[in-house]
Backbone as a chain_set.jsonl record, in Angstrom:
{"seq": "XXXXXXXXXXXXXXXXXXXXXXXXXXXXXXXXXXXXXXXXXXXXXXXXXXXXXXXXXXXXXXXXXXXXXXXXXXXXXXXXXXXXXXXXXXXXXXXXXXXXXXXXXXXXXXXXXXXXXXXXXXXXXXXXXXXXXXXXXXXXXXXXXXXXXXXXXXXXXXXXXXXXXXXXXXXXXXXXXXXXXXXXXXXXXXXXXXXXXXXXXXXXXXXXX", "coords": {"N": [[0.839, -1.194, 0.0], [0.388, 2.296, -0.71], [0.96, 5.241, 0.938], [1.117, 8.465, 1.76], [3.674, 10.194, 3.1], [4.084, 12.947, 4.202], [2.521, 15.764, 4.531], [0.985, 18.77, 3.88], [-1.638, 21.138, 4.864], [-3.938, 23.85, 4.704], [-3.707, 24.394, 7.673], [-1.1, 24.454, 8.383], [-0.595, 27.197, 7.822], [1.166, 28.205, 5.854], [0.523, 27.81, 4.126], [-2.42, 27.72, 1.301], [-3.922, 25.355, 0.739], [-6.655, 23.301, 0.926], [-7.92, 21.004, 2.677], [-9.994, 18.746, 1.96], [-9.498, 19.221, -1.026], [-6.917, 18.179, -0.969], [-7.565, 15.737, -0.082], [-8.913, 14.545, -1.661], [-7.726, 14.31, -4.127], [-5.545, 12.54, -3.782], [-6.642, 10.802, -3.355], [-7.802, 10.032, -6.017], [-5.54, 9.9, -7.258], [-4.997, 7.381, -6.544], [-3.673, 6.487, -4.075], [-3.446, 4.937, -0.699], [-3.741, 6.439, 1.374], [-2.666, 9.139, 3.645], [-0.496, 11.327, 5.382], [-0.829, 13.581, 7.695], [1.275, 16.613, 8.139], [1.486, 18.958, 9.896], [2.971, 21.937, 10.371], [4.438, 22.299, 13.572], [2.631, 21.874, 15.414], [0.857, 19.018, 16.182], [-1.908, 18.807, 17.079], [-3.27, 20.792, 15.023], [-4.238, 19.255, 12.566], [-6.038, 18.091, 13.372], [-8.864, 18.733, 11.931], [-8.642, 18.048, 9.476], [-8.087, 14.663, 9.445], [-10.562, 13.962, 10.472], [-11.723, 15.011, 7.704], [-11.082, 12.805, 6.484], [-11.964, 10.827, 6.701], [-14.946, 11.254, 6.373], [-14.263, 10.613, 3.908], [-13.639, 8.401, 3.015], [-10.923, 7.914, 3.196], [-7.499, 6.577, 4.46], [-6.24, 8.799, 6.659], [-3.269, 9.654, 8.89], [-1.571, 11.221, 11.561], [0.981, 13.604, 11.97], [3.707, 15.611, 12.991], [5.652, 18.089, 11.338], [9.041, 19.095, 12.682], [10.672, 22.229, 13.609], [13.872, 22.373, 13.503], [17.119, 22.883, 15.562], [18.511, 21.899, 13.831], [17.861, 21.293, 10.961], [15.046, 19.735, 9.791], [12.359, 17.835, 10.956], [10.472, 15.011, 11.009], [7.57, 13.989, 12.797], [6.194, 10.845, 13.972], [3.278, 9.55, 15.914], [3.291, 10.723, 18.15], [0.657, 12.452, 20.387], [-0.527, 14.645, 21.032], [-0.339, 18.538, 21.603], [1.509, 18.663, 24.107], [4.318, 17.447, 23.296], [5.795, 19.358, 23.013], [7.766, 20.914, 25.025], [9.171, 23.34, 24.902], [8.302, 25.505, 24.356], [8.836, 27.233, 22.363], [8.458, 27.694, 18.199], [10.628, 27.269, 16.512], [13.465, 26.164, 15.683], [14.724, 23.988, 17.963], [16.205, 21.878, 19.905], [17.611, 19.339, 18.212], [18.66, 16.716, 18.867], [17.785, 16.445, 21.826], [14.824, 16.905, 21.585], [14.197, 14.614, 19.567], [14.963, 12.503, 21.448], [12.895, 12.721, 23.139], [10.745, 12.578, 21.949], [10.979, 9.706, 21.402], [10.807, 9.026, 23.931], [8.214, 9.291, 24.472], [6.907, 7.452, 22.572], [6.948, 7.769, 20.189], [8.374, 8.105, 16.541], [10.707, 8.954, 14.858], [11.778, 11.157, 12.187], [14.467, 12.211, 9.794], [13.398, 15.246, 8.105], [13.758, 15.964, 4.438], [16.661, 15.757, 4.375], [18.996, 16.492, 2.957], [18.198, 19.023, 1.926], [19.78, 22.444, 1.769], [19.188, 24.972, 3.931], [20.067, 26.872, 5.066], [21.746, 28.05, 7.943], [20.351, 25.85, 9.764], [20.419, 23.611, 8.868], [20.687, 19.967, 8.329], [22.342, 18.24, 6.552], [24.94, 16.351, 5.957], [25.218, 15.642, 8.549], [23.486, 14.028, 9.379], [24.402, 11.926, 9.221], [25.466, 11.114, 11.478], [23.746, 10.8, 12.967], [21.749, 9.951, 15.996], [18.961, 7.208, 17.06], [17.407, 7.627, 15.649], [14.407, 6.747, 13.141], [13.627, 6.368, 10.748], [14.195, 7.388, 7.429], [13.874, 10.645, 5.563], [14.09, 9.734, 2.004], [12.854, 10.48, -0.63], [11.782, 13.47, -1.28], [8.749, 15.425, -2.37], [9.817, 18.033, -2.981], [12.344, 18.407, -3.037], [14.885, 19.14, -4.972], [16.394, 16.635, -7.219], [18.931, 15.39, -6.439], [19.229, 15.887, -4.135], [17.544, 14.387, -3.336], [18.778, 12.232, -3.636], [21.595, 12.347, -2.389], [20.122, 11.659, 0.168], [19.0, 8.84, -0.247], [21.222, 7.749, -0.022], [22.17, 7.854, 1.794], [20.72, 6.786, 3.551], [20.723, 4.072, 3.247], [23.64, 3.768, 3.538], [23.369, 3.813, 6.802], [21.898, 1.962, 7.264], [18.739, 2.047, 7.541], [15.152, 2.291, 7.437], [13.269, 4.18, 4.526], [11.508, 7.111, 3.833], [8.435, 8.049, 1.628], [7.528, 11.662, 0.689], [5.082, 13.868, -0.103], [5.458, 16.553, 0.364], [3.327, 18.588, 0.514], [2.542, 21.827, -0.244], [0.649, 23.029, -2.333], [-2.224, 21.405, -4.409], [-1.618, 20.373, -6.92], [0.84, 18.946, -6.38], [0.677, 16.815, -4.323], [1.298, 13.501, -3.877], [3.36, 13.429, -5.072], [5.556, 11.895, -4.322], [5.993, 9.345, -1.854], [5.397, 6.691, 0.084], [5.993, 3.184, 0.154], [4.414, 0.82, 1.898], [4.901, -2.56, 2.806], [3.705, -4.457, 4.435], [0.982, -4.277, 6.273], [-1.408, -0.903, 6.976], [-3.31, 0.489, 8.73], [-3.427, 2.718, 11.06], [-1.709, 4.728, 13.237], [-0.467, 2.945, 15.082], [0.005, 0.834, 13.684], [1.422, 1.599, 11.209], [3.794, 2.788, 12.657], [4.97, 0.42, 13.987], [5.083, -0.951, 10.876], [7.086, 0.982, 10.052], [9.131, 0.576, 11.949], [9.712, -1.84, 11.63], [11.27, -2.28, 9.286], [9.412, -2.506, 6.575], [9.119, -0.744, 4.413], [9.382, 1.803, 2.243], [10.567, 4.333, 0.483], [9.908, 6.406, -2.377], [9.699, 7.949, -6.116], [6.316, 8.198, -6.405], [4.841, 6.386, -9.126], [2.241, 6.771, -10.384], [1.561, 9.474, -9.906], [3.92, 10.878, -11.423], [2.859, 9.614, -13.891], [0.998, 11.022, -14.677]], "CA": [[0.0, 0.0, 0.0], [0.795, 3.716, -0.649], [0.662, 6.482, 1.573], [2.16, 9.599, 0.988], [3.743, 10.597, 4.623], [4.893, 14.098, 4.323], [1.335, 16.664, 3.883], [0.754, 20.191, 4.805], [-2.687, 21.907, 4.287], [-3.985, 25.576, 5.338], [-4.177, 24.582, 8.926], [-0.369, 24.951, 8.475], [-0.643, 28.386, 7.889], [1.957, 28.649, 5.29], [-0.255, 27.712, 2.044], [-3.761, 27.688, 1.191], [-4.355, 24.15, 0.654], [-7.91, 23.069, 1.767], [-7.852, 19.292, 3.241], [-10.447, 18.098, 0.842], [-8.867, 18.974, -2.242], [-5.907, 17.142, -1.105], [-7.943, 14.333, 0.334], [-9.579, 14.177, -3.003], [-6.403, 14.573, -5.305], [-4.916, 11.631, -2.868], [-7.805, 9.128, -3.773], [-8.019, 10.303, -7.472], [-4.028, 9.031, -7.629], [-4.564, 5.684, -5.897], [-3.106, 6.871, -2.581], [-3.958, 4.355, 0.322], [-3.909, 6.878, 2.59], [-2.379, 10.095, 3.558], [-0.029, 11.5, 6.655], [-0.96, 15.359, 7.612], [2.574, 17.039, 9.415], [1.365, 20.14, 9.388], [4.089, 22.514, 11.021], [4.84, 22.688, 14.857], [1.277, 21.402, 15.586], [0.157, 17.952, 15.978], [-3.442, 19.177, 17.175], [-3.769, 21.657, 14.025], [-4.427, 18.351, 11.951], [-6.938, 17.051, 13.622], [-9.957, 18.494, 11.261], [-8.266, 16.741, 8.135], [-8.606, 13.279, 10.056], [-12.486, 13.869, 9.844], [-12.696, 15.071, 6.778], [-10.688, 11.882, 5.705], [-12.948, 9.753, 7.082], [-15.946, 11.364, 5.468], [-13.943, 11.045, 2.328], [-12.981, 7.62, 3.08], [-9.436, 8.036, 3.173], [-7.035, 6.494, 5.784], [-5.487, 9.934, 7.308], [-2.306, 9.546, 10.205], [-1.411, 12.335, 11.396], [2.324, 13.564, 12.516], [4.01, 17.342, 13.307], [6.878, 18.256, 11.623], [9.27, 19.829, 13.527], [11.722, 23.221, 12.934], [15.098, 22.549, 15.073], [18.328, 23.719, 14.652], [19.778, 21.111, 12.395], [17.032, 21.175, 10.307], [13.465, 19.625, 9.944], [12.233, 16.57, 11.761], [9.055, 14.547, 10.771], [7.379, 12.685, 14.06], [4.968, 10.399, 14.398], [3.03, 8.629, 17.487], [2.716, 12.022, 19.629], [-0.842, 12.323, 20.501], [-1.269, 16.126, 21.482], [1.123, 19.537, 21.474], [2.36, 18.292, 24.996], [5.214, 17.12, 23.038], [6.767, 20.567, 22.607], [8.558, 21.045, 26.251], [10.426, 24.323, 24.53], [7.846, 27.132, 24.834], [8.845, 28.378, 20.853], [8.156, 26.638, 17.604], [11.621, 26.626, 16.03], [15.606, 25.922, 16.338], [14.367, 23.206, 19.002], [17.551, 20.999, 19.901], [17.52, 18.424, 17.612], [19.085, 15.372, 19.682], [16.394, 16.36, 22.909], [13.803, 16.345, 20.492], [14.483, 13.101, 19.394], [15.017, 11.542, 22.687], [11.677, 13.359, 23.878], [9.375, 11.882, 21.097], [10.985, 8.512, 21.457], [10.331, 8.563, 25.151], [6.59, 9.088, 24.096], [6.766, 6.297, 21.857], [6.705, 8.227, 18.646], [9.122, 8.117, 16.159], [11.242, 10.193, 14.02], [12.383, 10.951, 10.521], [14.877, 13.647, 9.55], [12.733, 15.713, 6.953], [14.27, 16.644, 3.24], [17.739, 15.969, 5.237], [20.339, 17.573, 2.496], [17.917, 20.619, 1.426], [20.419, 23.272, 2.504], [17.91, 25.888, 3.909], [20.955, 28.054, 6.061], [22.384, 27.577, 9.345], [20.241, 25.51, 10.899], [20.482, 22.178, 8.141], [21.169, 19.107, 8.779], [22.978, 17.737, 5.337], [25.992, 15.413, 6.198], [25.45, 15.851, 10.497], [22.436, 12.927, 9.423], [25.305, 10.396, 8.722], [26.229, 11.003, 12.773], [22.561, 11.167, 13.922], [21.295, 8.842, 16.793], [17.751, 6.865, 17.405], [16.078, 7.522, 14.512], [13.68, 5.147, 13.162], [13.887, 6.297, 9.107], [14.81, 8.941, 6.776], [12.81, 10.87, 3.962], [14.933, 9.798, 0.877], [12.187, 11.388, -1.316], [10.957, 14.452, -0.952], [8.375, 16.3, -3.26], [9.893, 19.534, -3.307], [13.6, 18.481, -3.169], [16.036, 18.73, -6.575], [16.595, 15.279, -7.367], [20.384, 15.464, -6.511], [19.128, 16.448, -2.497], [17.032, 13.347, -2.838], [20.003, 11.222, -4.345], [21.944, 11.779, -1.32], [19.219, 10.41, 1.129], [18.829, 8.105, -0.358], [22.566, 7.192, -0.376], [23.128, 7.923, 3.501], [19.517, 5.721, 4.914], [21.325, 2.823, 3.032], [25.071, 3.356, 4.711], [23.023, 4.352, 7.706], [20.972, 1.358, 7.307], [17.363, 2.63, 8.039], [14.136, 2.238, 6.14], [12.932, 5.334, 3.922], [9.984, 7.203, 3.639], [8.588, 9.637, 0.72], [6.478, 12.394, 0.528], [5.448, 14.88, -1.497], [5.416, 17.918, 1.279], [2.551, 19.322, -0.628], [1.185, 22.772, 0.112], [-0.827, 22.566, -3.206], [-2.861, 19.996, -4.51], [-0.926, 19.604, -7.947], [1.987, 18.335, -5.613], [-0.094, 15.81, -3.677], [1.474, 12.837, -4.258], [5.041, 13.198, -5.976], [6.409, 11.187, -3.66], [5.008, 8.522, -1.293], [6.223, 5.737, 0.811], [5.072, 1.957, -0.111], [4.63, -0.687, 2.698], [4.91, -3.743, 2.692], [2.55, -4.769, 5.265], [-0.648, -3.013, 6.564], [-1.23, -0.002, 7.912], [-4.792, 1.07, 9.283], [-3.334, 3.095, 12.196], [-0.464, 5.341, 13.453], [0.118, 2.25, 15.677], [0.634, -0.17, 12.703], [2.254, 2.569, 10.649], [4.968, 2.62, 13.821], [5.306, -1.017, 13.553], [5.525, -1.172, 9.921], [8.661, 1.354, 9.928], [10.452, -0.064, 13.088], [10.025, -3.52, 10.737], [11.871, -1.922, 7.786], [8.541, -2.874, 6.133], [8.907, 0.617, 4.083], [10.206, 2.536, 1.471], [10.419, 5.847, 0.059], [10.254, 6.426, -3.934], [8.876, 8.538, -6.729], [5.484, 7.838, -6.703], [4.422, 6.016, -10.014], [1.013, 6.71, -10.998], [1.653, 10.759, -10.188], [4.945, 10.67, -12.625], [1.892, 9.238, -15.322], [-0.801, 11.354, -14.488]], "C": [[0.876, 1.246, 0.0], [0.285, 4.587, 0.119], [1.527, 7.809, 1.245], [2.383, 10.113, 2.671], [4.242, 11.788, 4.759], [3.883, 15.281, 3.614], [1.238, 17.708, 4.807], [-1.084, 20.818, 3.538], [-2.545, 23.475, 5.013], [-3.667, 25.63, 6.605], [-2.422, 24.576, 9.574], [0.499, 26.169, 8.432], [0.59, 29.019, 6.677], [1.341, 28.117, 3.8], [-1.674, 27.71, 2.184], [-4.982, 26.475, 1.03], [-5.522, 23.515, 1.29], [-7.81, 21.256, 2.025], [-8.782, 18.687, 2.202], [-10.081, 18.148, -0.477], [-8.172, 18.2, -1.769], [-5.931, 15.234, -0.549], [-8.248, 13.699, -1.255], [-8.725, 13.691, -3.798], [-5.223, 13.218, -4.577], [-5.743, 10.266, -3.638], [-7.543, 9.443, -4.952], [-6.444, 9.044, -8.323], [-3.976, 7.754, -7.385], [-3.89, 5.926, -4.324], [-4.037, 5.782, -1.691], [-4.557, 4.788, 1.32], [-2.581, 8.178, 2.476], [-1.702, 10.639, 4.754], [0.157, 13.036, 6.44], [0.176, 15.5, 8.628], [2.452, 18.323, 9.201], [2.473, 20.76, 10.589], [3.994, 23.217, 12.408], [3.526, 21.739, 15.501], [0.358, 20.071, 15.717], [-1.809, 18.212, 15.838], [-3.711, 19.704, 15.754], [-4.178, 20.863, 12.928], [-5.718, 17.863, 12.34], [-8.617, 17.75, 12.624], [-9.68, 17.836, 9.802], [-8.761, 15.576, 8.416], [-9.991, 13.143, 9.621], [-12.764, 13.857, 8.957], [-12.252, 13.726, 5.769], [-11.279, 10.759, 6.082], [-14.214, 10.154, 6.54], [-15.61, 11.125, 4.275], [-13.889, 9.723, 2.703], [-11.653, 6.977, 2.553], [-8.695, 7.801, 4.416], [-6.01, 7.995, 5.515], [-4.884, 10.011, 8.562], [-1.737, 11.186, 9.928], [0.038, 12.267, 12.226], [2.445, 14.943, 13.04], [5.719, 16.699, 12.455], [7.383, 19.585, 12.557], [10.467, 20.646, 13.114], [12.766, 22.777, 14.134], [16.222, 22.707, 14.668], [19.424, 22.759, 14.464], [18.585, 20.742, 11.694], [15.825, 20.386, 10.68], [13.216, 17.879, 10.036], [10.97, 16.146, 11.845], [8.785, 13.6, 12.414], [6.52, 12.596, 14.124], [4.734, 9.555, 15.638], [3.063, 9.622, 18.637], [0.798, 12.05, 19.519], [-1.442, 13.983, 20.682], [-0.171, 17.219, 21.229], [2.071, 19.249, 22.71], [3.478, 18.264, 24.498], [7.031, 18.079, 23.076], [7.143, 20.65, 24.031], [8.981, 21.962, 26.663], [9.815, 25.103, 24.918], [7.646, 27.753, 23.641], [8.416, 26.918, 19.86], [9.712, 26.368, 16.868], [13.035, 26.371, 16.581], [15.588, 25.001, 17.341], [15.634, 22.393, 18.906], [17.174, 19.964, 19.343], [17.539, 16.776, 18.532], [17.798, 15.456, 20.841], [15.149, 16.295, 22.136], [13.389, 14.833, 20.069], [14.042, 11.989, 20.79], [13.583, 11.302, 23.365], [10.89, 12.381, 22.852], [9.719, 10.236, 21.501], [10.697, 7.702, 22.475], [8.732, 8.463, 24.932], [6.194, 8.17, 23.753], [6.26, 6.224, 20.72], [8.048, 7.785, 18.035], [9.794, 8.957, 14.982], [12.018, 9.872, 13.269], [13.106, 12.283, 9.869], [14.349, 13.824, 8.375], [13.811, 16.219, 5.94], [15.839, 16.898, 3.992], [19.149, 16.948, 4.667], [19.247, 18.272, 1.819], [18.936, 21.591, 2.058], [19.321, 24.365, 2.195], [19.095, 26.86, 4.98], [22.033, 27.001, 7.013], [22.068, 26.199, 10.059], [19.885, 23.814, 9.79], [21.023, 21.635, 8.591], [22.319, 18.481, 7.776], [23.715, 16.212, 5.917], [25.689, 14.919, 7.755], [24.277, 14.621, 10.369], [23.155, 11.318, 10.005], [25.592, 9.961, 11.164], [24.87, 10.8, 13.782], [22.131, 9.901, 14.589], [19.748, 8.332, 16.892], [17.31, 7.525, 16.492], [15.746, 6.993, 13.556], [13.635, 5.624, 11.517], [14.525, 7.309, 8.481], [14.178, 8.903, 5.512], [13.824, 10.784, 3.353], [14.041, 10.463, -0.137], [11.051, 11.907, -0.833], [10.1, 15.481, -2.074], [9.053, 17.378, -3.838], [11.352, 19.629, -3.294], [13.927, 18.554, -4.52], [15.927, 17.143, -6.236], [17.966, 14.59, -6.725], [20.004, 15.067, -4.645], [18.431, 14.652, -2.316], [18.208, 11.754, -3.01], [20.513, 10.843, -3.075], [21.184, 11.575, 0.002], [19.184, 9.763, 1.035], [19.948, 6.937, -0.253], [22.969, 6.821, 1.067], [22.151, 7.279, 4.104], [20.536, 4.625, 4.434], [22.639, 2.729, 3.888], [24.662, 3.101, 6.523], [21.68, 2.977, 8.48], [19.715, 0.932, 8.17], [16.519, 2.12, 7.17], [14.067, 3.901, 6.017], [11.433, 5.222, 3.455], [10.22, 7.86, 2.433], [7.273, 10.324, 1.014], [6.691, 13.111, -0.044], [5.422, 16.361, -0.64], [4.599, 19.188, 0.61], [2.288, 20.633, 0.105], [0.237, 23.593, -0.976], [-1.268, 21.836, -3.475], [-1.992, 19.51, -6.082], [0.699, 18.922, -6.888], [1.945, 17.54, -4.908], [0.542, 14.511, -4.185], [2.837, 12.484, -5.132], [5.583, 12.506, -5.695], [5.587, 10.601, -3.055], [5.595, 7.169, -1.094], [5.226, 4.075, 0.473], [5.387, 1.19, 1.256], [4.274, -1.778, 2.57], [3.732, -4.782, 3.809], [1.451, -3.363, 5.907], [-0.084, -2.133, 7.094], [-2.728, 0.093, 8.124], [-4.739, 2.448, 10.569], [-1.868, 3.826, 12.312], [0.019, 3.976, 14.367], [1.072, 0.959, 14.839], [1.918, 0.701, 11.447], [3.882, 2.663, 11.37], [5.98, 1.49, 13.839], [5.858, -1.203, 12.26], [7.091, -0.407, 9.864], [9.496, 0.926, 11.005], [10.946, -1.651, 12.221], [10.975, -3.31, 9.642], [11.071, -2.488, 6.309], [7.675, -1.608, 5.31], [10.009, 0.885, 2.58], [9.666, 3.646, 0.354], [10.264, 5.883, -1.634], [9.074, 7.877, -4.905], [7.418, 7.877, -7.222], [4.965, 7.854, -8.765], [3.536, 6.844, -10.982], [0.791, 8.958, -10.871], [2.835, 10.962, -10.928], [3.922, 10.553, -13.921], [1.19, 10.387, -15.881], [-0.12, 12.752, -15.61]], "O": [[1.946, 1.275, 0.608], [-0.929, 4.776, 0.032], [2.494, 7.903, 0.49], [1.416, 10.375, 3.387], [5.083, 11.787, 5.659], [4.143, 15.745, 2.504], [1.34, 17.695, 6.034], [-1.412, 20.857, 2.352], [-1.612, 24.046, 5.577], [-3.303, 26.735, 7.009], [-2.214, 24.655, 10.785], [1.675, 26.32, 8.763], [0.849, 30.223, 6.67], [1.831, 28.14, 2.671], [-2.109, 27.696, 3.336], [-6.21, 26.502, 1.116], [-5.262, 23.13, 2.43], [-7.557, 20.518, 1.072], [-8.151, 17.969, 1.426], [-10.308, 17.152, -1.164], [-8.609, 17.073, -2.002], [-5.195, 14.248, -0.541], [-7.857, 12.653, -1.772], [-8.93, 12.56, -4.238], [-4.085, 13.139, -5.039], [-5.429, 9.223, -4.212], [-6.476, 8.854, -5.12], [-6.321, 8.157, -9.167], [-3.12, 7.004, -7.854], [-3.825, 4.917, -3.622], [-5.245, 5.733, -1.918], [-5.416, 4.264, 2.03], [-1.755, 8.228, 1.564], [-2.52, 10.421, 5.647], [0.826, 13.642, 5.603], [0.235, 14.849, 9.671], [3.191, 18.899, 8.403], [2.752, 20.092, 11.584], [3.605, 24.378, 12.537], [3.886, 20.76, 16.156], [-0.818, 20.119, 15.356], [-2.622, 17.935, 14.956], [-4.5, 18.974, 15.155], [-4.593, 21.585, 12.021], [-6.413, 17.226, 11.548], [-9.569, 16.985, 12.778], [-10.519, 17.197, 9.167], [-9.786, 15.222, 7.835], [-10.463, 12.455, 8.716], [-13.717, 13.164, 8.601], [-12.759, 13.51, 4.668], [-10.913, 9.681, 5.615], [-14.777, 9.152, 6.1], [-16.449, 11.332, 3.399], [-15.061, 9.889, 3.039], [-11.399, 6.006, 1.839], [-8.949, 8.49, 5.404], [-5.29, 8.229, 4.545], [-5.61, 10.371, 9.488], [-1.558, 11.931, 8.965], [0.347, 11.316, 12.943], [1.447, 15.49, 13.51], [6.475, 15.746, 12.643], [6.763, 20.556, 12.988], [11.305, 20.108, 12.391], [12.549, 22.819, 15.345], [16.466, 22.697, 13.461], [20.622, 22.738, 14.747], [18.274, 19.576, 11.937], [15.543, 20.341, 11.877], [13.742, 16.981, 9.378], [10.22, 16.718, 12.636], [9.564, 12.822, 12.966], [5.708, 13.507, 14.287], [5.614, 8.986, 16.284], [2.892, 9.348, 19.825], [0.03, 11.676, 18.633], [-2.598, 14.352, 20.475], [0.869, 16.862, 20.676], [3.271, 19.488, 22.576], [4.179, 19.099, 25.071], [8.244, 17.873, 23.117], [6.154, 20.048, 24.45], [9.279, 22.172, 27.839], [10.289, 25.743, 25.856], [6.747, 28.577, 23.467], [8.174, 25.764, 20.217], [9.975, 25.183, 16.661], [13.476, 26.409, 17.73], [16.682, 25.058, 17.902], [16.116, 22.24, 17.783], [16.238, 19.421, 19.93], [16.609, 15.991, 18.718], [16.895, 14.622, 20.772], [14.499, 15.262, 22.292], [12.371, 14.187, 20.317], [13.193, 11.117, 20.974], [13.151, 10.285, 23.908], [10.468, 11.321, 23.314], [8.783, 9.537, 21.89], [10.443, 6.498, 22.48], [8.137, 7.448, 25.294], [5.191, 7.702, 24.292], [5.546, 5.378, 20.183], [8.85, 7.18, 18.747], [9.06, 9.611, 14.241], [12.779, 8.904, 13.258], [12.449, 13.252, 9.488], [14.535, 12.987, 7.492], [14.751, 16.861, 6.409], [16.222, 18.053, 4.183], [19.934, 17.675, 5.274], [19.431, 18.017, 0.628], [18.86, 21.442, 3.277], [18.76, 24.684, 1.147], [18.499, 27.642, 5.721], [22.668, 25.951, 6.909], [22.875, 25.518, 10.692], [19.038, 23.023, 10.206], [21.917, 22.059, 9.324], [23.354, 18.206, 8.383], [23.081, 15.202, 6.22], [25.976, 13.761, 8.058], [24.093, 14.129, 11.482], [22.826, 10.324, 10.651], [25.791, 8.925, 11.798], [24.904, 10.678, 15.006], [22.108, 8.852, 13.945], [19.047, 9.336, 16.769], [16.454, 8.281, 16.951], [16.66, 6.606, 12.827], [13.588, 4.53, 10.956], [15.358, 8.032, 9.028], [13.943, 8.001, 4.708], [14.743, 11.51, 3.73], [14.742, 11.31, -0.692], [10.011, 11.487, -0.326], [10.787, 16.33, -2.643], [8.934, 17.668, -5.028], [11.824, 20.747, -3.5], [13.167, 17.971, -5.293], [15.474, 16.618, -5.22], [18.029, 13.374, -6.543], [20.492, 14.102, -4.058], [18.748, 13.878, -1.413], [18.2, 10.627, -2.515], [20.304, 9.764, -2.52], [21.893, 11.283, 0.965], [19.288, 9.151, 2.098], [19.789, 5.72, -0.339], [23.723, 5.937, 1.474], [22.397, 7.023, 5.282], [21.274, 4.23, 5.337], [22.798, 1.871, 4.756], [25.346, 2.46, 7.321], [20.985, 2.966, 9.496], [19.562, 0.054, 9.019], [16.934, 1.523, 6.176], [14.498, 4.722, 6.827], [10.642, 4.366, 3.058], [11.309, 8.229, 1.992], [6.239, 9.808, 1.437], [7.76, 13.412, -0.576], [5.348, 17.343, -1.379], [4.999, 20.309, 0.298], [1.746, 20.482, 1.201], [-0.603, 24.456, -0.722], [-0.884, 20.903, -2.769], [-1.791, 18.313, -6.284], [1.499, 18.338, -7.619], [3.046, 17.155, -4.513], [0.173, 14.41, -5.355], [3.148, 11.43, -5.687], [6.379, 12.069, -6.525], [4.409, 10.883, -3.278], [6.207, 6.584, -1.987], [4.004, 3.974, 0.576], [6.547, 0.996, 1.618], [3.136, -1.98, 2.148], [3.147, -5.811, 3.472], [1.346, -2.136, 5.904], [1.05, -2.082, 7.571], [-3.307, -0.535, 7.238], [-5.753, 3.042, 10.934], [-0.964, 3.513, 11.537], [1.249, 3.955, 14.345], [2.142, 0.406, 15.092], [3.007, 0.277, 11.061], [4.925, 2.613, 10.719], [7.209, 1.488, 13.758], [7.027, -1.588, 12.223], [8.114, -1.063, 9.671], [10.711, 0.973, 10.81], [12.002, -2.283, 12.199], [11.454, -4.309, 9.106], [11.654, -2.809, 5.274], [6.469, -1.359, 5.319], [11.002, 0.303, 2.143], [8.656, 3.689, -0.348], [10.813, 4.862, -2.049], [8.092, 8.483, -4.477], [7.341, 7.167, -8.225], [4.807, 8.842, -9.482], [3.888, 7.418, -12.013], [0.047, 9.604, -11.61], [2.39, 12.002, -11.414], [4.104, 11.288, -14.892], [0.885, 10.671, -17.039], [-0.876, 13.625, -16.036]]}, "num_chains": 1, "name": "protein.A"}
């Protein structure tokens, strides 16, 4: 099955993206299912969920997170509790980590060589501790950025996710992670990537379309 694990709508405040277009434009592709990380926010997701269940669309929901070595997908938090800090960005990367994993979420360094400044992660991935995958494709990366993810989960040997980090609906889907066994649930979703029962790629059937 396909999911696409890496989605931002409006309720991320940085695009206009309405949750039903991209629920819609999700099913239209074949999408299994759909993972909202809208930014800083686990809660700020939660009216997607609904409307992906009126749509009948499985919808897991995550937060990514801003910290200062760049951007950090996590799933298996349940509320904003998670945040500890007080702000939403430059959050210490490594406590971050440690913090979600004590929860019994898990984490995925986002679009790891985009160089976006100071606060990237690029190469500092190869050294990074406890974490359970890595986006090798990312919608909105060059191809080159996705190359080497894809180069350093393998030395690093992790599973890989993809997504398409949409915040329109023609971008829904560029990317998108296949598993190999079920998902129905952020709990099986958890399971499936601790199994290495994953992997990241250019989604197919949006390449066609």
């Amino acid at each position: 099955m396909w999911i696409d694990t890496h989605c931002h709508s409006k309720y991320s405040y940085d695009n206009w993206l309405e949750p039903l277009d991209l629920i819609r434009r999700a099913k239209a592709l074949g999408l299994d299912g759909v993972c909202i990380t809208e930014h800083y926010s686990y809660e700020a997701s939660e009216p997607v969920e609904r409307i992906g269940r009126e749509e009948g669309l499985l919808v897991l929901r995550g937060v990514e997170i801003a910290t200062d070595r760049g951007h950090l997908l996590a799933y298996g938090v349940v509320d904003d509790g998670w945040n500890i800090w007080n702000r939403d960005s430059y959050l210490p990367l490594e406590e971050v980590i440690e913090h979600i994993n004590d929860l019994g979420g898990i984490c995925a360094p986002a679009h790891p060589f985009r160089n976006v400044g100071l606060s990237s992660l690029l190469e500092g991935l190869l050294d990074l501790r406890d974490i359970a995958a890595v986006e090798s494709h990312n919608g909105v990366n060059a191809e080159s950025d996705n190359d080497l993810a894809i180069r350093a989960s393998a030395h690093l040997g992790l599973p890989t996710l993809g997504g398409s980090d949409c915040h329109k609906v023609v971008a829904v889907g560029r990317c998108a992670t296949e598993f190999s066994q079920p998902v129905t649930d952020m709990a099986s979703f958890i399971a499936a990537v601790k199994a290495g029962a994953c992997r990241g790629a250019y989604y197919q059937p949006y390449q066609a379309a």
